[in-house]
DSSP file (Angstrom, degrees, kcal/mol; ACC not computed):
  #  RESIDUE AA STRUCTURE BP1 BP2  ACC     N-H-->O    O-->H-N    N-H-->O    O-->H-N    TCO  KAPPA ALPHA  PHI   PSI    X-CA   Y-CA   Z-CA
    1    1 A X    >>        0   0    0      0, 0.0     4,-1.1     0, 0.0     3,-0.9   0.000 360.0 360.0 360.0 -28.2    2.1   -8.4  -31.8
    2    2 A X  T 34  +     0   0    0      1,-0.2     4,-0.4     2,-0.2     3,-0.4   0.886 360.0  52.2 -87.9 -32.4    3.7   -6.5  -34.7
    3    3 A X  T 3> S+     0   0    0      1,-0.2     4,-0.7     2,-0.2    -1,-0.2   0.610 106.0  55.2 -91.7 -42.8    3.0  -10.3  -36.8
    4    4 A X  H <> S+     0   0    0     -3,-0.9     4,-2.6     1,-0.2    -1,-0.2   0.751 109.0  48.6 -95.3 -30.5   -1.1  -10.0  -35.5
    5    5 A X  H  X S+     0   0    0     -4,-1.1     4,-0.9    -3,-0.4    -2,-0.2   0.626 114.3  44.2 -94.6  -6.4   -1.3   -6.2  -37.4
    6    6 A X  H  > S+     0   0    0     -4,-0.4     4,-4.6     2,-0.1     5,-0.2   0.792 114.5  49.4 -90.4 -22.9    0.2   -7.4  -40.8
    7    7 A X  H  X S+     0   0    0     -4,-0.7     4,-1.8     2,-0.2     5,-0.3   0.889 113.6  40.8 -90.7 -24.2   -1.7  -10.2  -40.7
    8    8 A X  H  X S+     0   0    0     -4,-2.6     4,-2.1     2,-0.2     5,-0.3   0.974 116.8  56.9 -66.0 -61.4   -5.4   -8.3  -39.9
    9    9 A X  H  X S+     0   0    0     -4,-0.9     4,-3.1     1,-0.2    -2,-0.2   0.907 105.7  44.0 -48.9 -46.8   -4.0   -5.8  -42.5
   10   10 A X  H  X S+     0   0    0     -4,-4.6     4,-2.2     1,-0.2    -1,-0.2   0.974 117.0  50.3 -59.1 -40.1   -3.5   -8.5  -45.4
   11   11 A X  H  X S+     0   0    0     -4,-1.8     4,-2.5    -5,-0.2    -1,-0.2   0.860 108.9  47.8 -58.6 -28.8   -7.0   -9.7  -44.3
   12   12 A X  H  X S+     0   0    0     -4,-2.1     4,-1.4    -5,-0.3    -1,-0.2   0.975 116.6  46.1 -56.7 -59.9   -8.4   -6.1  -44.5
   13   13 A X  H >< S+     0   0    0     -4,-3.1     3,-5.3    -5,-0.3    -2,-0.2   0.904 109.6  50.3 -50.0 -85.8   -6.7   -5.9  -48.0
   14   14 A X  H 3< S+     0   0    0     -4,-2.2    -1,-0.2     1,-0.3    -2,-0.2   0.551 122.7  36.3 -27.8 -33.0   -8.1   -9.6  -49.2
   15   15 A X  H 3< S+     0   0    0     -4,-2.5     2,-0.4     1,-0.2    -1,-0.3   0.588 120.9  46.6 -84.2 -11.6  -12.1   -8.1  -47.9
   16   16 A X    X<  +     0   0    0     -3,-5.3     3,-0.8    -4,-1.4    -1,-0.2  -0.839  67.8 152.7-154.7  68.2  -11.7   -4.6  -49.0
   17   17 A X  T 3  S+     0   0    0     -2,-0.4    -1,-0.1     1,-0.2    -3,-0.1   0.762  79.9  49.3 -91.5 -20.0  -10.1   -5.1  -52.7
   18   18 A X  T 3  S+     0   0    0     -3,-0.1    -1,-0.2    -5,-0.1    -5,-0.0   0.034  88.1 129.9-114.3  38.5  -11.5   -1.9  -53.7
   19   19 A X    <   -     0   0    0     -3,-0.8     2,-0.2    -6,-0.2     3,-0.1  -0.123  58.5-117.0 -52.1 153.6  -10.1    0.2  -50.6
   20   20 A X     >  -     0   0    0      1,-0.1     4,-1.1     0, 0.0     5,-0.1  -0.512  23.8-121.3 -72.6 161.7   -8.2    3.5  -50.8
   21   21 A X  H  > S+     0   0    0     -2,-0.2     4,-2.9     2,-0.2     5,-0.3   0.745 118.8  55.0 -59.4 -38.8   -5.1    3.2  -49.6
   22   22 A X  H  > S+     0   0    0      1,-0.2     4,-3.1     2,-0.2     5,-0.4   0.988 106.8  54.2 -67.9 -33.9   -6.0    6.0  -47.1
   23   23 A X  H  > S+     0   0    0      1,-0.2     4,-2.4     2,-0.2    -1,-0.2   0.945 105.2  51.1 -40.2 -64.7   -9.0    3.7  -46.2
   24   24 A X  H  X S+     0   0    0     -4,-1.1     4,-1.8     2,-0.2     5,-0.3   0.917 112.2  54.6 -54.3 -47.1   -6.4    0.4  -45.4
   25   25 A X  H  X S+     0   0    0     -4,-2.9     4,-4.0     2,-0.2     5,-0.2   0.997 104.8  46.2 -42.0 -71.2   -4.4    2.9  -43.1
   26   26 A X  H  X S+     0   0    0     -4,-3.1     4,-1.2    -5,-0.3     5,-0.5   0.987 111.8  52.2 -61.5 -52.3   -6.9    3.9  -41.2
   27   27 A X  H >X>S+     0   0    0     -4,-2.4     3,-2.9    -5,-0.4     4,-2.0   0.949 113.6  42.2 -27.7 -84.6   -8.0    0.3  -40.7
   28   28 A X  H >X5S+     0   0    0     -4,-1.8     4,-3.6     1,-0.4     3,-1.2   0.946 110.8  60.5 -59.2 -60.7   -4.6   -0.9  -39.6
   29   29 A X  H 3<5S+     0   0    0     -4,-4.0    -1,-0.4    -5,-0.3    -2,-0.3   0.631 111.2  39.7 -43.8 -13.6   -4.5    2.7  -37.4
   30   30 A X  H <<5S+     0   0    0     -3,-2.9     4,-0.4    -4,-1.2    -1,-0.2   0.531 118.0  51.1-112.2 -25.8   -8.0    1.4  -35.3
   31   31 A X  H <X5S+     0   0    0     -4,-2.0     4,-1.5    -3,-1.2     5,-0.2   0.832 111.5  43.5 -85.1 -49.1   -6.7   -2.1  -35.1
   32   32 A X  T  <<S+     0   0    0     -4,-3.6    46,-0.4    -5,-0.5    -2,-0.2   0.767 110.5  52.2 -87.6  11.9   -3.8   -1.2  -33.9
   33   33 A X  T >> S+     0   0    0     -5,-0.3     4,-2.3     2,-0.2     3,-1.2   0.633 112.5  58.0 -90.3 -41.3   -5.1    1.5  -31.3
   34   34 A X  T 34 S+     0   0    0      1,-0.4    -2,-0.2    -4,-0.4    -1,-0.2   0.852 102.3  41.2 -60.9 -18.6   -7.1   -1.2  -30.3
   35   35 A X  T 3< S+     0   0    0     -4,-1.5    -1,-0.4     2,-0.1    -2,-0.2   0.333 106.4  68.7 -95.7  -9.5   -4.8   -3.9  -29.4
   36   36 A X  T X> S+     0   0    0     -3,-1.2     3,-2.0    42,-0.2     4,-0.6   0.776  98.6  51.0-112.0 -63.0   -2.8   -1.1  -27.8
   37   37 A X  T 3< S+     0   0    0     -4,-2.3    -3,-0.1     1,-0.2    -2,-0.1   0.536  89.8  80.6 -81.3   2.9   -5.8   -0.7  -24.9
   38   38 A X  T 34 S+     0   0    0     -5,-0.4    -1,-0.2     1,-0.1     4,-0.1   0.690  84.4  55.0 -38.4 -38.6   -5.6   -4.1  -24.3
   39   39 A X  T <4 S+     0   0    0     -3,-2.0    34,-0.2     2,-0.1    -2,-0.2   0.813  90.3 100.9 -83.3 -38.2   -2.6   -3.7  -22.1
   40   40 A X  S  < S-     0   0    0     -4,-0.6     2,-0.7     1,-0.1    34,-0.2   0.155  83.9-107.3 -30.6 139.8   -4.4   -1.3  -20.1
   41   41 A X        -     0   0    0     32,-6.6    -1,-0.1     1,-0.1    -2,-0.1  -0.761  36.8-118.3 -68.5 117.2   -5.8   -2.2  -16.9
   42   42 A X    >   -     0   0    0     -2,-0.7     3,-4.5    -4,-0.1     4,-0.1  -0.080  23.7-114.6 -66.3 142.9   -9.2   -2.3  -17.2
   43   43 A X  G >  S+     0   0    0      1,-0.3     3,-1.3     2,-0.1    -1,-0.1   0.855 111.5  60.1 -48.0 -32.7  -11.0    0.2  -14.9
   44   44 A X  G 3  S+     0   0    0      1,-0.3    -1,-0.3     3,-0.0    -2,-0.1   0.491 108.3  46.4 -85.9  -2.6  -12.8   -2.4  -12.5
   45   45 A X  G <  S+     0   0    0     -3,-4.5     2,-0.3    -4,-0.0    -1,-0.3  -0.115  87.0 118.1-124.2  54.2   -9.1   -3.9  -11.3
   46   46 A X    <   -     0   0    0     -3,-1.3     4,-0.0    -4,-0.1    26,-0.0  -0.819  59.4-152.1 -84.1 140.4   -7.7   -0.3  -10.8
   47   47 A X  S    S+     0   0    0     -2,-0.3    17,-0.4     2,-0.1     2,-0.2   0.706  80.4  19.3 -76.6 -11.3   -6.7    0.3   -7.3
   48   48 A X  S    S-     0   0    0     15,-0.1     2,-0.5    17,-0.0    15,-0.2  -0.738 105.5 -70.7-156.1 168.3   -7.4    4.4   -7.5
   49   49 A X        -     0   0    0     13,-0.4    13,-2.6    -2,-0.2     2,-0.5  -0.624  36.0-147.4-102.1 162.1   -9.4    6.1   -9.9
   50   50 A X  E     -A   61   0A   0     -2,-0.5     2,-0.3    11,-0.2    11,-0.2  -0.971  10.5-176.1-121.8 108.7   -8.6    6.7  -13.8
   51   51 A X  E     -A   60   0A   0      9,-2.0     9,-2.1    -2,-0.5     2,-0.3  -0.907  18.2-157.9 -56.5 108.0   -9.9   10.2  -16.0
   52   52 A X  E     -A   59   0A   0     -2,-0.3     7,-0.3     7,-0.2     4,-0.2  -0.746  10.6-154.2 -81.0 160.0   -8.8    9.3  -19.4
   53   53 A X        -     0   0    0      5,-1.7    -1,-0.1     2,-0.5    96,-0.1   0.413  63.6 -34.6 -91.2-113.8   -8.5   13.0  -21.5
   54   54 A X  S    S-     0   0    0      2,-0.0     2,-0.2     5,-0.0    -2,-0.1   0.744 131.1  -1.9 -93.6   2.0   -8.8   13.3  -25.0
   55   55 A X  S    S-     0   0    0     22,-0.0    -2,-0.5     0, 0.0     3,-0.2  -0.725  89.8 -78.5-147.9-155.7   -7.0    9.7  -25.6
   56   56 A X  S    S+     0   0    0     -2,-0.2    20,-1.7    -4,-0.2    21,-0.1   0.595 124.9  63.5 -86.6 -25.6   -5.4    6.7  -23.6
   57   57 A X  S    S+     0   0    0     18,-0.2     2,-0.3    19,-0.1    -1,-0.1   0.530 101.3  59.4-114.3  -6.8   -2.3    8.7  -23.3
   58   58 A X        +     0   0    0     -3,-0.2    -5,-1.7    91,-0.1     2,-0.4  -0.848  66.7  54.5-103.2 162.2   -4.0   11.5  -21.2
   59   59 A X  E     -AB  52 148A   0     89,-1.1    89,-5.8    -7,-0.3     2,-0.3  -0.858  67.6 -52.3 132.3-163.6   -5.7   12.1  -18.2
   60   60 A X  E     -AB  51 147A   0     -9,-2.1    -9,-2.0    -2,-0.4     2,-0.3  -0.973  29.1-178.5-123.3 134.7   -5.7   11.8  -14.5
   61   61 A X  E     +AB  50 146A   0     85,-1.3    85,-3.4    -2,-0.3     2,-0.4  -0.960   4.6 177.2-130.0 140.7   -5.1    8.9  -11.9
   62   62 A X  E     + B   0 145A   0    -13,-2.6     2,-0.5    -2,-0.3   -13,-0.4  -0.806  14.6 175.1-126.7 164.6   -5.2    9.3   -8.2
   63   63 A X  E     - B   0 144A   0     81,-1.5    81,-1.3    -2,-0.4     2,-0.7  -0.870  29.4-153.3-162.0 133.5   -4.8    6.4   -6.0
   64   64 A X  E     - B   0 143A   0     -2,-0.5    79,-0.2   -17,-0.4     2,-0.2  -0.824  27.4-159.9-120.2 106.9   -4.4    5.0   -2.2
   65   65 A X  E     - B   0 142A   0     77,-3.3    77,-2.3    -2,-0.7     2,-0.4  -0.536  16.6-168.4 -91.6 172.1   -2.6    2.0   -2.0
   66   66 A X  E    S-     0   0A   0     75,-0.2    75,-0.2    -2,-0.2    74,-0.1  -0.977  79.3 -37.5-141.8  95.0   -2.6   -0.8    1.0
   67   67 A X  E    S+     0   0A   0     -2,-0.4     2,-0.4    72,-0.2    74,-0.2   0.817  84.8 178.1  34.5  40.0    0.2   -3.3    0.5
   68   68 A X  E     + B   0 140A   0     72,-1.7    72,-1.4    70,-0.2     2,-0.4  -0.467   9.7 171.4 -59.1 104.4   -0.2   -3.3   -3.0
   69   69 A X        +     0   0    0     -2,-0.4     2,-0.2    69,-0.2    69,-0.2  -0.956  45.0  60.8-134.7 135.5    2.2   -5.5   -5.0
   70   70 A X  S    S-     0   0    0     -2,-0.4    67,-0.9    67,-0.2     2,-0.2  -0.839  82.5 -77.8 161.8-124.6    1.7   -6.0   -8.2
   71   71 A X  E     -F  136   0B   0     65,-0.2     2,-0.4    -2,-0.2    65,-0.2  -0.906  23.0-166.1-159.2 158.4    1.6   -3.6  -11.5
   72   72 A X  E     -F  135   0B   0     63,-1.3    63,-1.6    -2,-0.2     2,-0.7  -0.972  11.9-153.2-167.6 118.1   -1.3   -1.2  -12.9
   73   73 A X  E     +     0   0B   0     -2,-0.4   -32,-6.6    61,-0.2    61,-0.2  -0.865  28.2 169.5-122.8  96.5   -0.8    0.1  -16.9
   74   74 A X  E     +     0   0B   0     -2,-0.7     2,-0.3    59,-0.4    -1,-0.2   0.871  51.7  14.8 -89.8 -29.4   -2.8    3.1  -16.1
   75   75 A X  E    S+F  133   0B   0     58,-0.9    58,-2.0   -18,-0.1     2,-0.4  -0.924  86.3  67.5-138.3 142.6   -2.1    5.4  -19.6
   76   76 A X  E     -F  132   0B   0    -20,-1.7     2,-0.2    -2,-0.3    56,-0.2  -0.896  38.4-171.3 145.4-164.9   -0.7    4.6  -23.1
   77   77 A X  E     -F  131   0B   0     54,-3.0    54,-1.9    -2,-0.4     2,-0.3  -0.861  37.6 -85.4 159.5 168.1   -1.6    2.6  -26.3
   78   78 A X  E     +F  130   0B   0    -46,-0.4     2,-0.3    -2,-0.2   -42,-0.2  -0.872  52.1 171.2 -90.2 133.3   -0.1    1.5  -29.6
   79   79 A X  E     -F  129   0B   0     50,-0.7    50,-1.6    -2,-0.3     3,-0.2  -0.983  37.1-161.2-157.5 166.1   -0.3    4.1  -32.5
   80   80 A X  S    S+     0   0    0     -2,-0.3     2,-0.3    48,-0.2    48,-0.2   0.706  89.8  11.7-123.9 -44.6    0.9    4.7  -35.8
   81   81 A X        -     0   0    0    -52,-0.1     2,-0.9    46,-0.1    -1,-0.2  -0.746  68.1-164.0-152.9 114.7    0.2    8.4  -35.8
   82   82 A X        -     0   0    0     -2,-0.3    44,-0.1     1,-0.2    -3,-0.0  -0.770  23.2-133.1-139.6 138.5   -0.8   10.6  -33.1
   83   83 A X  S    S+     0   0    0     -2,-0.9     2,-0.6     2,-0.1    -1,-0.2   0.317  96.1  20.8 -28.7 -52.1   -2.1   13.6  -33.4
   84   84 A X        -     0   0    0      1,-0.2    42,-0.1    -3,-0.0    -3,-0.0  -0.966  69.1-161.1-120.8 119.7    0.1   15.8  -30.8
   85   85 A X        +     0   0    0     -2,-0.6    41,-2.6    40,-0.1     2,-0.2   0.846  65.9  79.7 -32.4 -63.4    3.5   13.8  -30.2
   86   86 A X  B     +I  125   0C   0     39,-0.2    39,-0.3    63,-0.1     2,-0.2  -0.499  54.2 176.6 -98.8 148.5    4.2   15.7  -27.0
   87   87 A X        -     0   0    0     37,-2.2     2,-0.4    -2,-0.2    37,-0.3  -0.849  23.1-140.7-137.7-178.3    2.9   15.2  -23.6
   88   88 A X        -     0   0    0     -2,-0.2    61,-0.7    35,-0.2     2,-0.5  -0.914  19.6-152.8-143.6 136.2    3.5   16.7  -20.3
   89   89 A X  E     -DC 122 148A   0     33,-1.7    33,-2.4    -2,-0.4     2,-0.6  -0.979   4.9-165.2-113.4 110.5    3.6   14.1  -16.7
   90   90 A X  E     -DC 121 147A   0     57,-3.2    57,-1.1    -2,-0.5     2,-0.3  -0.890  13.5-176.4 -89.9 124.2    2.8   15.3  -13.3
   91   91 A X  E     + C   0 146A   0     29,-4.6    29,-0.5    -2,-0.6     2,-0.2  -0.962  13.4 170.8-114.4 119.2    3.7   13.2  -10.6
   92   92 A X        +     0   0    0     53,-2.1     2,-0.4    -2,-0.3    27,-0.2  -0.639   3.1 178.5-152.6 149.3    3.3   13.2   -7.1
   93   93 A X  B     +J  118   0D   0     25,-1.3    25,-1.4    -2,-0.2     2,-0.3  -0.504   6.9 167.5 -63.1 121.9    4.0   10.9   -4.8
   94   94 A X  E     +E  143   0A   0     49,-2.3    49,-1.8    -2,-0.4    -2,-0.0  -0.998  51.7  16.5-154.5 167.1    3.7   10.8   -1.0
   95   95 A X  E    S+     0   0A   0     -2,-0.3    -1,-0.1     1,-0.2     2,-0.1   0.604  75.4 177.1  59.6  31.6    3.7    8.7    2.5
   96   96 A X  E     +     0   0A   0     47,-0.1     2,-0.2    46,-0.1    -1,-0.2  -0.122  15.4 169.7 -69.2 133.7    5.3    5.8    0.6
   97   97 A X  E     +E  141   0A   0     44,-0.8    44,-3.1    -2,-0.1     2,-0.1  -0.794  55.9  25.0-155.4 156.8    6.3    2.6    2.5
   98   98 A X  S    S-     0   0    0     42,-0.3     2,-0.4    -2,-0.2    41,-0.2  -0.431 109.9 -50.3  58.3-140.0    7.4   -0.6    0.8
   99   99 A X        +     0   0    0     39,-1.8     2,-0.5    -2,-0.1    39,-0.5  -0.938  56.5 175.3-136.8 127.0    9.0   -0.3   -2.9
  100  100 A X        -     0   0    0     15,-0.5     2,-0.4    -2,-0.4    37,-0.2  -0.864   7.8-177.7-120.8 161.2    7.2    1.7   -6.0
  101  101 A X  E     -G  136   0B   0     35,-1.2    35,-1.6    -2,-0.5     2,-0.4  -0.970   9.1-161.1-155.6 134.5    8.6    2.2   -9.3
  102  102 A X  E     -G  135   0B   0     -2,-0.4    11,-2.0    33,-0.2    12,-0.9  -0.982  19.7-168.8-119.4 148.9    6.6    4.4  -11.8
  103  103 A X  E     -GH 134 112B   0     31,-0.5    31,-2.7    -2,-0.4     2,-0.4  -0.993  27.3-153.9-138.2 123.9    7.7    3.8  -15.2
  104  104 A X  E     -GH 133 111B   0      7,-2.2     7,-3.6    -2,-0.3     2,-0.5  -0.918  19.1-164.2-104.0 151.4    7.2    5.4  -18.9
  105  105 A X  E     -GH 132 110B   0     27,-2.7    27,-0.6    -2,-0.4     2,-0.4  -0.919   9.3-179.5-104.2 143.3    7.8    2.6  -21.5
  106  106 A X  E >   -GH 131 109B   0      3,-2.5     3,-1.9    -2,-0.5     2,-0.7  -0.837  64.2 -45.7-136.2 104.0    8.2    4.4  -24.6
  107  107 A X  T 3  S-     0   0    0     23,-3.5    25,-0.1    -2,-0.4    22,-0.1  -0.629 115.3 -33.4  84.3-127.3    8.8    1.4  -27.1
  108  108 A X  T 3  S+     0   0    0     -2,-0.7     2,-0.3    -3,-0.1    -1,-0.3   0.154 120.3  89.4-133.3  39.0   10.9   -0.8  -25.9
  109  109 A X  E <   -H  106   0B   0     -3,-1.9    -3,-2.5     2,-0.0     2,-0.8  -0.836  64.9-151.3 -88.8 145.3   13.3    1.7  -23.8
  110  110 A X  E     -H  105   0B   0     -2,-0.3     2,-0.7    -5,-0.3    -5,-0.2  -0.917  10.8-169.1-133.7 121.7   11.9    2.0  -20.2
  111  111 A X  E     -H  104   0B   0     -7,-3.6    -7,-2.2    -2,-0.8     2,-0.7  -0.885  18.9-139.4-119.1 132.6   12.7    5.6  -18.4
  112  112 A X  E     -H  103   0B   0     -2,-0.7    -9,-0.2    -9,-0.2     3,-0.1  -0.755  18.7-175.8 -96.9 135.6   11.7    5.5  -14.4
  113  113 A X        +     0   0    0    -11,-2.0     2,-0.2    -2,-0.7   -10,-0.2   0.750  56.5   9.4-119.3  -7.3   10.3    8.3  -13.2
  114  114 A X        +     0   0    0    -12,-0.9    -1,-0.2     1,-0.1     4,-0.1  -0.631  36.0 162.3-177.6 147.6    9.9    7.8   -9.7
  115  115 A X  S    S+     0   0    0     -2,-0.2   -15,-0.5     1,-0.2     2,-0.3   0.552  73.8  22.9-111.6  -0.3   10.7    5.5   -6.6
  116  116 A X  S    S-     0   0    0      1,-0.1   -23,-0.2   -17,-0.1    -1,-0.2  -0.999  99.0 -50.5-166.7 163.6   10.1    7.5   -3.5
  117  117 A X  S    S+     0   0    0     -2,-0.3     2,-0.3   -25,-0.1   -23,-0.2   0.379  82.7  98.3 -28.4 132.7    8.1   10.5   -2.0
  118  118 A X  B    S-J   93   0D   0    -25,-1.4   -25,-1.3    -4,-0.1     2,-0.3  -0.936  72.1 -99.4 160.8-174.2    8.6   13.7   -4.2
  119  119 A X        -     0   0    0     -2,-0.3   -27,-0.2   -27,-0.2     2,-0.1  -0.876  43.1-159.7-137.6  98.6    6.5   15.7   -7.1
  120  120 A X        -     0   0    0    -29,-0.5   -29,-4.6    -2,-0.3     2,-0.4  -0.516  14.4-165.0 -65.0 148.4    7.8   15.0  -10.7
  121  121 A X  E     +D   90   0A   0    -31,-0.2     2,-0.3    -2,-0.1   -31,-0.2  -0.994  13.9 176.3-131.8 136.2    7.5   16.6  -13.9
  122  122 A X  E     -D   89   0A   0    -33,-2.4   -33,-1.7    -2,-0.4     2,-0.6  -0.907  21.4-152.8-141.5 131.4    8.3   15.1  -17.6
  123  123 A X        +     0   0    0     -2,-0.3     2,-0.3   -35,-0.2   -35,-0.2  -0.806  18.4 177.6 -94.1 113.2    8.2   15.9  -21.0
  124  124 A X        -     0   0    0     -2,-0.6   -37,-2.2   -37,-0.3     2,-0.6  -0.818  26.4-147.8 -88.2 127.0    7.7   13.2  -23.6
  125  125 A X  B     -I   86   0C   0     -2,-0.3     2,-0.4   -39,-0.3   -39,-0.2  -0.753  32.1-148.7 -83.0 104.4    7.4   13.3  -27.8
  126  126 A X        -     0   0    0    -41,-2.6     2,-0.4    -2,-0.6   -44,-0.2  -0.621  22.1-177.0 -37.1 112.5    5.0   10.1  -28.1
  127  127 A X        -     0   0    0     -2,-0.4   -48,-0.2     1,-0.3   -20,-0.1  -0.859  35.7 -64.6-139.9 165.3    6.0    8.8  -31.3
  128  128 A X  S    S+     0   0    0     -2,-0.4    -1,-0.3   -48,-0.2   -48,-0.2  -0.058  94.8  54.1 -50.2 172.0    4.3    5.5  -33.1
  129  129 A X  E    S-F   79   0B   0    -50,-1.6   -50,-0.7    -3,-0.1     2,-0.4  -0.274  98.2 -22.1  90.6-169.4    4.7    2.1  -31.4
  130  130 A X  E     +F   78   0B   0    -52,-0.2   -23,-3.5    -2,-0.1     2,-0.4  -0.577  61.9 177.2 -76.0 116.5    3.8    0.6  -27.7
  131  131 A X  E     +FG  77 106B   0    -54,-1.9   -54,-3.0    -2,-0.4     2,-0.5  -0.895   6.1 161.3-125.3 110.7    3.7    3.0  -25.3
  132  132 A X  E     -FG  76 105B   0    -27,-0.6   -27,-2.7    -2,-0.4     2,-0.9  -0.925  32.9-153.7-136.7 141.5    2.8    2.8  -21.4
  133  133 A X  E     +FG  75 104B   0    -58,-2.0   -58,-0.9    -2,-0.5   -59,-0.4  -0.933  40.0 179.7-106.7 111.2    3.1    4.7  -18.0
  134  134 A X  E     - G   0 103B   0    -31,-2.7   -31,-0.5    -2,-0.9     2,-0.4  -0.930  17.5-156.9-130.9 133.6    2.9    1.7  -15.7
  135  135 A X  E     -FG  72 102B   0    -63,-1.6   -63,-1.3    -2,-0.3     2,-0.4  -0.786  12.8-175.7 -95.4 134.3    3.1    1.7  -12.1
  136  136 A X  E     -FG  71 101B   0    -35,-1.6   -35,-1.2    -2,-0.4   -65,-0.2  -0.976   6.6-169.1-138.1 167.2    4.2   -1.2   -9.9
  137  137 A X        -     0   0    0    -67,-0.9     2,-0.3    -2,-0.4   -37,-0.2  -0.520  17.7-158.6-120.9-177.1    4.5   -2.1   -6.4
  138  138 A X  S    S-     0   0    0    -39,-0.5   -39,-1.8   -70,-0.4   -69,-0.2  -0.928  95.1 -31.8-166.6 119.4    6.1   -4.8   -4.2
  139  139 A X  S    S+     0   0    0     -2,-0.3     2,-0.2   -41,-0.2   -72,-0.2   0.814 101.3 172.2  23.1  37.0    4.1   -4.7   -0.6
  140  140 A X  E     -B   68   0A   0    -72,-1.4   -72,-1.7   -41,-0.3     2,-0.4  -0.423  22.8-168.8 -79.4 134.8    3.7   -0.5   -1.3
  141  141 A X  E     + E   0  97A   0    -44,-3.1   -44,-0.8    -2,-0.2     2,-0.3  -0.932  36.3  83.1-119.4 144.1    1.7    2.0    0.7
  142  142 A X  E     -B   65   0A   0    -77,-2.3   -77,-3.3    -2,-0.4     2,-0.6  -0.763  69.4 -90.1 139.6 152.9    1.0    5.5   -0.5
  143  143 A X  E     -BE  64  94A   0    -49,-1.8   -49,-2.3    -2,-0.3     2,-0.4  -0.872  32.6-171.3-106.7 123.0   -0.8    7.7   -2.3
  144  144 A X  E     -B   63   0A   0    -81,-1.3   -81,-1.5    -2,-0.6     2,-0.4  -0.916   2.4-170.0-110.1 143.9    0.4    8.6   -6.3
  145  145 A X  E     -B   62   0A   0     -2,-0.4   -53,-2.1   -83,-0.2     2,-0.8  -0.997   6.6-175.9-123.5 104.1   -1.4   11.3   -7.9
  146  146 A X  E     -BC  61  91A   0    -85,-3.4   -85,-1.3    -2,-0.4     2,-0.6  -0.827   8.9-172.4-135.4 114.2   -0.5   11.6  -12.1
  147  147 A X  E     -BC  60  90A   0    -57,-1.1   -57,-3.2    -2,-0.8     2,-0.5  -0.789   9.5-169.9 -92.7 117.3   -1.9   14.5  -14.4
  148  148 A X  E      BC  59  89A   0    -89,-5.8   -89,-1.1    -2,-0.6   -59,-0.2  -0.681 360.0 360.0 -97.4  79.8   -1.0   13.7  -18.3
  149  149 A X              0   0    0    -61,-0.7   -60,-0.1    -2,-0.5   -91,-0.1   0.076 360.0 360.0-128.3 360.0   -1.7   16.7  -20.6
């Protein structure tokens, strides 16, 4: 991926020969938020529904699953600089049967934040690169509730 944003930036350069520098930044910043919401689920194969807030990396999703297995990357992006770093995760979980895992990817380190009934809280500093809260199931029932702020 990192291979696809040098090579749209040199092309940026090669069209844009009398850019700013701040101009080629912001370019490579739009491209790469944009490749970033790629990984996202797209709203029409969400099980539950999705509020974004003021970006990708806020918001709300509530959800009732039914023998769900599979994996939903409900919040996140790629970004090279964004605006407020820290963000705040509500979880909660309840009436859980079969196996859930909720996950923040931050990079490429992966922190779980929760496998079974309960109400979680986390704060994370967001920093540039691939970033995703993904949830996944294996034959899971239950309702998740997640506020991102």
């Amino acid at each position: 991926m990192k291979k696809i944003f040098i090579f749209l930036t040199l092309i940026a350069l090669a069209l844009c020969s009398g850019c700013t520098k701040d101009e080629v930044l912001d370019f490579y910043e739009r491209t790469s938020e944009q490749f970033g919401d790629l990984v996202l689920t797209i709203k029409s194969k969400l099980k539950g529904n999705r509020d974004f807030g003021e970006d990708h990396y806020t918001g709300t999703y509530e959800v009732v699953y039914k023998k769900f297995t599979g994996e939903e990357v409900v919040f996140g992006g790629t970004t090279i600089d964004r605006e407020d770093e820290n963000i705040h995760i509500k979880l909660e979980v309840s009436e859980s049967k079969g196996d859930l895992k909720i996950i923040f990817k931050l990079k490429e380190k992966e922190e779980v934040l929760a496998i079974k009934d309960g109400n979680y809280e986390y704060d994370f500093n967001v920093k540039d690169g691939s970033n995703y809260l993904i949830i996944k199931g294996n034959n899971y029932s239950g309702k998740v509730n997640i506020k991102i702020e």
